[in-house]
N, C-alpha and C positions, 0 to 999 in steps of 0.2 A: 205324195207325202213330202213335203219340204223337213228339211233338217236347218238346224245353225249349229254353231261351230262354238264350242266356247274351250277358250283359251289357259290355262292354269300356269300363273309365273310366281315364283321364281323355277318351277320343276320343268316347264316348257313342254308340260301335256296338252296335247288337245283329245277332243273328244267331239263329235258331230249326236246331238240329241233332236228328240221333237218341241217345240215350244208348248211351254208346260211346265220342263221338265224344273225340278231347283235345281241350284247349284251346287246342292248335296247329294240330289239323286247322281250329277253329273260328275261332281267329283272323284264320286265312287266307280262310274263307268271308267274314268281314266286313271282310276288307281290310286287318285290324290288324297293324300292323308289329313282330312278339316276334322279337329276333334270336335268331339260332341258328347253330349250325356244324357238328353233329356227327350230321347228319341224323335227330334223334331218338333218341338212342341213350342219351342221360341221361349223355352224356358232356363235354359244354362248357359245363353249366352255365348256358350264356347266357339262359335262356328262361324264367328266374323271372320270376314273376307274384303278384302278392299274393291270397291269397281271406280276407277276413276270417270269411265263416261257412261253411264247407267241406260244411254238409249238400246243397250241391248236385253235390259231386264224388263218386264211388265214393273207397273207402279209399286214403289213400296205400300202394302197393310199398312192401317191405321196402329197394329198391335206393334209392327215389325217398327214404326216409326216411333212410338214409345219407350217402348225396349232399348233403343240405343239414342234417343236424346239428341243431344250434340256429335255425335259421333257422326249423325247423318252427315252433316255440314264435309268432314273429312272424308266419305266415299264409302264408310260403312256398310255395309249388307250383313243379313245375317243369312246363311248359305240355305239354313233350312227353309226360308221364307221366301228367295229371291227366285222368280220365277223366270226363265229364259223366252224372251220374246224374241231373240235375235240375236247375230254375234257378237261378243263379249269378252273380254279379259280382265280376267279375276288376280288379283294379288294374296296370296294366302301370306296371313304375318307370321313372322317369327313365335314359336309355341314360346309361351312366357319363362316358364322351366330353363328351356334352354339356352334362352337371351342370358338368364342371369346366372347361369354356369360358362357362356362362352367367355362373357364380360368377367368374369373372375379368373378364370383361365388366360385371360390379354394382362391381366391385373399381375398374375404370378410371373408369366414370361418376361414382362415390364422389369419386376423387383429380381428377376434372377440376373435380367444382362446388367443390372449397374454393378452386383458382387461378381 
């Protein structure tokens, strides 16, 4: 039984699956937190993942290649859809929530050191 290795950064999990497996099933074997809502169903979107060199994914779906449009062009997957052919390192983005409470909080410390 061969296994691959897929990689999870910025958390620096790894996890060794069967190809097959997504990168949702796989996230969850290494604990990695990809939100989601829509129980895999490539319907909320929520679960993009960045893969810079995709030779480790089986081919994007016709549905998965819809779903995200131009985003393909920038290394998009959607985690529920991406299927592990091979080893791989995935980028999980910034949860959107938090980007824009970090960037408000750099915003506040900015305005406190000039008073």
């Amino acid at each position: 039984m061969s296994f691959s290795e897929v990689h999870f950064w910025p958390d620096d999990k790894r996890v060794q699956v069967r190809p097959g497996t997504t990168l949702l099933e796989a996230g969850r074997k290494a604990r990695v937190n990809i939100r989601t809502r829509c129980g895999a169903k490539a319907a909320c979107l929520m679960c993009k993942v960045i893969v810079k060199d995709s030779s480790g994914l089986a081919p994007m779906n016709q549905n998965e290649r819809l779903k995200l449009g131009s985003q393909v062009d920038e290394g998009y997957r959607l985690a529920c859809q991406a299927r592990v052919a091979g080893c791989v390192d995935v980028i999980l983005p910034e949860d959107p929530l938090k980007a824009v409470i970090r960037a408000q909080l750099a915003k506040q410390r900015e305005e406190d050191d000039l008073f």
